[in-house]
N, C-alpha and C positions, 0 to 999 in steps of 0.2 A: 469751462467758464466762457471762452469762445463762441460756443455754441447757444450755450445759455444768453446772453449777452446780441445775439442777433435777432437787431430790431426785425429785420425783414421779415424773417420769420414769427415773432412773437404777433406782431402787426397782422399778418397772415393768417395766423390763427384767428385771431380777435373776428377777421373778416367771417371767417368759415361758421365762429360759433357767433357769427349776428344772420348770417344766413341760417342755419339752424333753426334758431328763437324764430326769425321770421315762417319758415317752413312747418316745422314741427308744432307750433303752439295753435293756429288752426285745425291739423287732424287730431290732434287730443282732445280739443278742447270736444270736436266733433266724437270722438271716439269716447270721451268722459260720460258723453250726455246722453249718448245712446245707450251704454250701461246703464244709467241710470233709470233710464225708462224702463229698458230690460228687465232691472233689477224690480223695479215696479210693477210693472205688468206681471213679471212671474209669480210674484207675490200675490195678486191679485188672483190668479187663475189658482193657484195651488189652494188659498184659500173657501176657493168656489167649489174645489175638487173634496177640499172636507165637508164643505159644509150640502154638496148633491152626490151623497157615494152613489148616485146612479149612471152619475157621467161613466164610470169606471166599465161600463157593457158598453159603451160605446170605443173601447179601446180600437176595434176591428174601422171603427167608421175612420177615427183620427188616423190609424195608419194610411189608409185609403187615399183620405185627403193629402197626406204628406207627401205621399208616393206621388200621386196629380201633382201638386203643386211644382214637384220637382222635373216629373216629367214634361209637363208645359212651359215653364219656365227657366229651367237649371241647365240645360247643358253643361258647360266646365264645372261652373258653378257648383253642382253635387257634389266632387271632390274636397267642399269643403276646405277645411283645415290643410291637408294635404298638395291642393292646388296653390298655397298659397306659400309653402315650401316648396314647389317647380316652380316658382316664379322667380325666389328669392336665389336658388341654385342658379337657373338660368332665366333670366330674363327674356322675356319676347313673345307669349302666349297670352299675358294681359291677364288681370283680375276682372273679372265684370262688376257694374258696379250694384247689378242685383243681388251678389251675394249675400249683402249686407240682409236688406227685406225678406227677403228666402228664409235666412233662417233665423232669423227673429221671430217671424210668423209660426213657422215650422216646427220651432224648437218649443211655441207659447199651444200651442197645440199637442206636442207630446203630453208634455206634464200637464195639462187641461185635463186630457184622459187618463192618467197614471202610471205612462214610463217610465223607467227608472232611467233619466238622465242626467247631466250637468248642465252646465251655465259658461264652461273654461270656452267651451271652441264654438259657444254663441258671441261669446265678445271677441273673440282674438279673431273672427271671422266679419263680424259686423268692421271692427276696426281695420283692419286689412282691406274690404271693401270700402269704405268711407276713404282711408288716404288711397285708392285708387279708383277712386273717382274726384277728388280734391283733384288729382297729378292729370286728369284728364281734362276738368272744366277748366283750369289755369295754366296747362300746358307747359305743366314743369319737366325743368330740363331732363334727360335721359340718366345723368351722371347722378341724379338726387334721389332717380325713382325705387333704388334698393332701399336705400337709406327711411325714406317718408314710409315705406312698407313693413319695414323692421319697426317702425315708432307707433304705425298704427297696431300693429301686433303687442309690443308694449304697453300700449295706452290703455290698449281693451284688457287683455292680462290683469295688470296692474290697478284698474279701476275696479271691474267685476270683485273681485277679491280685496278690494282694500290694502294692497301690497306693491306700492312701486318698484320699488328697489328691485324685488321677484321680480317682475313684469317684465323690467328692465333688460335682467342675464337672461332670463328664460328666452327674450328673444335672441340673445344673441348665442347663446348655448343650443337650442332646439333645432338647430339648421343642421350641424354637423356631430355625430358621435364621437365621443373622442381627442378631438379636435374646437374646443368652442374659440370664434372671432368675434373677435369684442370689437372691432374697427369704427363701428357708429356705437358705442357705449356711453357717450354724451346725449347725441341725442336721442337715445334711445331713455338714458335716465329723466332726459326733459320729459318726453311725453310720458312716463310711467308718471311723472308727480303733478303733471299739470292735467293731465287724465281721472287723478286720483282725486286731487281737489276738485278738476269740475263735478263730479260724481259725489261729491259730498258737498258741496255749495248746492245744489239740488236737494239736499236735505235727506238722502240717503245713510242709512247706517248696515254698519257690515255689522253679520257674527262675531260676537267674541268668546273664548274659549279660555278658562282656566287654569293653567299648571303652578301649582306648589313650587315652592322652591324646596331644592334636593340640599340636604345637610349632611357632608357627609358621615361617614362614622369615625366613633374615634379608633375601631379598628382596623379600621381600612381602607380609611382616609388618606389621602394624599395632596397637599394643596385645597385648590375647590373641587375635585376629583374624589367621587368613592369609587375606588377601583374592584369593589363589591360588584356595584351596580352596573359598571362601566361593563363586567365579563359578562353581565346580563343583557345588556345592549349588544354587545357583540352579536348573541345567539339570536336577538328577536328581528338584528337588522338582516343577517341569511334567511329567517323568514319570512320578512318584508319583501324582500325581493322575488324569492321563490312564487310566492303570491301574487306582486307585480307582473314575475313573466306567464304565471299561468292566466290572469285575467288578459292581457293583450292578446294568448297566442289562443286564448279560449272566444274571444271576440272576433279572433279573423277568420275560425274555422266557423263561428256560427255564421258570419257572413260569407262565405264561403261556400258554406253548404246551401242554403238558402238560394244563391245566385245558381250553384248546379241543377238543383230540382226545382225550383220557382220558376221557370222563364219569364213570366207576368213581371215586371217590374211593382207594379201597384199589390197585386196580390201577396208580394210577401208580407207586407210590414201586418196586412190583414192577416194572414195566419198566425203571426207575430203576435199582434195582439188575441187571439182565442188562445193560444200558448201560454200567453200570459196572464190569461183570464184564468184557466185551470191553474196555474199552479202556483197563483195567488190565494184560491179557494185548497186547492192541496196544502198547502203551509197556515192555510189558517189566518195568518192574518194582511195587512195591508202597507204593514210596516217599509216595505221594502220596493215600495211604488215610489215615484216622484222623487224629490230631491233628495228627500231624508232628513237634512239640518235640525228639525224641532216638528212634532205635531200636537195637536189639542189632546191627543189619545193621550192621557197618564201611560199607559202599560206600554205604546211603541216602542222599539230600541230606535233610538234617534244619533246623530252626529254628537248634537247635545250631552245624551244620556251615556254616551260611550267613557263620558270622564269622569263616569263617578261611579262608587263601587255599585256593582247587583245590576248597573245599565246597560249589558247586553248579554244575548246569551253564548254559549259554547260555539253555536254555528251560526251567529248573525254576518257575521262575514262573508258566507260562502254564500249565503240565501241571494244578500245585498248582488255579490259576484254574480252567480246566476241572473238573475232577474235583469241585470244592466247589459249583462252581456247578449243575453237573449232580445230589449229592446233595444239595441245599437245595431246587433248583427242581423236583424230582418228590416231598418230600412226605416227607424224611427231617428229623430234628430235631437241633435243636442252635444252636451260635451261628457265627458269621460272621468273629469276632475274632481269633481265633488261627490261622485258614486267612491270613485276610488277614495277619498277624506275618508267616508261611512266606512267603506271598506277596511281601511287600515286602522282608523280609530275602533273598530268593533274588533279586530284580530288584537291589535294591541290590549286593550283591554282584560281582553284572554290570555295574551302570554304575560299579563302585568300579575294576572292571579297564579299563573302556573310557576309562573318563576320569584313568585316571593315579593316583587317590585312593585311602586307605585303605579297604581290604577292611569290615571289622570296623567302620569310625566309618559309612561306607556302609549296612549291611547295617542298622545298631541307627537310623539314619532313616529308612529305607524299613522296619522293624518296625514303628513310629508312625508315621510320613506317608502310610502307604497307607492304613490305619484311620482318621486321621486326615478324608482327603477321602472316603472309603465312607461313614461315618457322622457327616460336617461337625460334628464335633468337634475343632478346632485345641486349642484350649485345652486342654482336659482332657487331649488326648492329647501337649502339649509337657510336659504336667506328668508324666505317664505316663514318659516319657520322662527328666527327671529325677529322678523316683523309681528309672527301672531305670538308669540308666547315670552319674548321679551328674552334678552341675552343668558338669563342662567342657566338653563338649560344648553348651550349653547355646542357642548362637546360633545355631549350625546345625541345632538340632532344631527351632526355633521357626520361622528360615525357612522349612523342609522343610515342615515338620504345615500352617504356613498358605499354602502356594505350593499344597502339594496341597489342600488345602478349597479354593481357586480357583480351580485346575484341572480340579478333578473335574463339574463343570457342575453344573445343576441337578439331580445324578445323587445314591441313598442309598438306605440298603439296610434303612433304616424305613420304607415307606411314609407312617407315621401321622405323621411329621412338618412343620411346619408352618411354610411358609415366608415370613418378616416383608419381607427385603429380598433382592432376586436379585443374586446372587453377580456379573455380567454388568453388567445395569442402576445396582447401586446406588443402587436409586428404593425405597422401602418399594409393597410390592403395596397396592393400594388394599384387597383386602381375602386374609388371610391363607388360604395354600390350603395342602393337603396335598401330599407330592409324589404320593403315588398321584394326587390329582385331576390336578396339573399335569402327568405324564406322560400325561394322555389328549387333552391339548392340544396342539395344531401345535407344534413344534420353534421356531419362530419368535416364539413368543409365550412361552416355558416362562420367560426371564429378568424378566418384570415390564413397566411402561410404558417408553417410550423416555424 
């Protein structure tokens, strides 16, 4: 009561969170609007991409260009996503503030030509760069500069996607394995919502996605709980994750290998795209270019068409998996997030038919539990999850997102991330590594002490 009861304190606070509002409500608002552009502009190009399927030979030219761009302009900057987590770990290397243009440009030019990209680490990067450039032209204090950097991470998150709340934990959860700090979780929740709204005061509209509401049986019911269904979720979320960690560890060896035998910087992304021009024409169709979320083609499997019965096939999953990991690992831009949705809604789908289960309640947990264990973000991504599909489902989301974060191994598709306790061991590491560092370590040793 004491405690509670101290003005000083309560007062203090009040101070912190009017500093806050002050600080964080210009890079959201900043961060809202460049989503929204984003989200416009890519729209834009995607639909240009249907409607001239001949941009799609020009795949070799866009990687070219992307490759230049970066090379002339990118320094740190290329590290994207990544450099923006060694900021947040230690402070002192500086975001620049072209990141933001870099790969807005960059990322509107993948999908112009038909990579299979995302949208997640064009805004969490745009936003990231905006409040560190905000913290540079107004010379905010050193003590605030984590803080403003976690909110424009939030903002862009949170607005791209139409999901504050996500936006919110994911930034404060994505920094450390294990271990998530929530310490700016206020402001971080400002800017997810003040992000979100300006990105919809722009007149922007997000995907919506439909799950049924689950009833359960009356034999096997329990509460609001079918525990039918529940041992079905169990099995689908070990392979959510399995899938999560083979699409990260299958994206670092393609870039990987690329960077051994490519020495050309510019020429990968250009082999990249003839790559990917074959074995678009090998598979036959186109389905599996670009973003995926919906096409004019009836017959695509789409994001869309993943929740509802007959909407994808047996191996729409693995195609989508290919095709993204092959344009991320030779040097095309963009984000990881919404290939991985395709990805998991199309695998869902399949284990919704194989295992007896709803199509559609399937399909909208493998959207988040694939994500989920790729970028070991449970949390933020059961919240993600009840933002798009509304609380009923809300048990099975949560086993899902963190079956797959347990399944997916010491596997993720930030490098820069920084690992407190192994997923395996459940020992905190004696001292905290990255997974880039921990994938250069024996397989054996990659979970922590015994």
């Amino acid at each position: 009561m004491k405690a509670f009861l101290n003005l000083r304190g309560q007062g203090e606070s009040l101070r912190q969170l009017g500093v806050w509002l002050l600080l964080v409500t210009p890079v959201a608002v900043l961060a809202g609007s460049a989503s929204a552009l984003f989200l416009w502009a890519l729209e834009r190009v995607t639909s240009l991409r249907f409607e001239l399927p001949w941009l799609l030979f020009l795949l070799p030219v866009g990687g070219a260009l992307v490759a230049g761009l970066y090379q002339a302009f990118g320094g740190p900057a290329e590290r994207g996503t990544n450099l923006l987590l060694e900021e947040l770990h230690q402070p002192g290397g500086g975001v620049p503030g072209r990141l933001a243009p870099l790969i807005f440009v960059t990322t509107l030019l993948t999908h112009l030509v038909g990579g299979s990209a995302g949208r997640e680490g064009t805004a969490v990067q745009m936003g990231g760069g905006l409040a560190a450039s905000f913290m540079a032209a107004f010379r905010v204090h050193e003590q605030h500069r984590r803080m403003l950097l976690l909110a424009g991470v939030a903002a862009g998150f949170g607005s791209v996607f139409g999901t504050p709340l996500a936006g919110a934990v994911f930034a404060m959860e994505v920094r450390t394995i294990g271990r998530p700090r929530f310490e700016a979780l206020v402001p971080c929740l400002l800017a997810g919502l003040v992000g979100d709204l300006t990105c919809s005061a722009w007149g922007i509209q997000h995907a919506h996605y439909a799950v049924a509401a689950v009833v359960p049986s009356a034999r096997f019911g329990l509460g609001h709980l079918d525990l039918l269904l529940l041992g079905k979720v169990l099995v689908a979320g070990v392979i959510f994750g399995l899938v999560a960690g083979l699409f990260a560890e299958l994206t670092h060896a393609v870039q990987q290998q690329f960077k051994q035998r490519v020495t050309r910087a510019w020429l990968r992304p250009v082999l990249g795209g003839l790559l990917l021009l074959g074995l678009t024409y090998a598979v036959g169709t186109r389905a599996y270019l670009g973003l995926g979320v919906s096409s004019p083609n009836p017959g695509d499997v789409t994001i869309r068409s993943c929740f509802d019965v007959g909407g994808a096939t047996t191996w729409s999953w693995l195609w989508k998996l290919g095709f993204t990991a092959l344009t991320l690992g030779s040097g095309f831009k963009g984000g990881e997030v919404t290939p991985l949705f395709f990805i998991g809604a199309a695998l869902g789908h399949v284990l919704g038919q194989v295992l007896g289960a709803p199509v559609d309640l399937l399909a909208g947990l493998g959207f988040v539990a694939v994500f989920a264990g790729a970028s070991n973000t449970p949390l933020a991504c059961t919240l993600m999850g009840l933002e798009l599909f509304g609380a009923e489902p809300a048990p099975y989301l949560a086993v899902a997102c963190f079956l797959a974060y347990r399944f997916s191994g010491q596997a993720g598709i930030y490098g820069a991330q920084r690992v407190a306790i192994g997923k395996q061991s459940e020992h905190d590491l004696p001292e905290e590594k990255t997974l880039a560092e921990l994938r250069q370590r024996p397989a054996g040793e990659r979970s922590g002490p015994p």
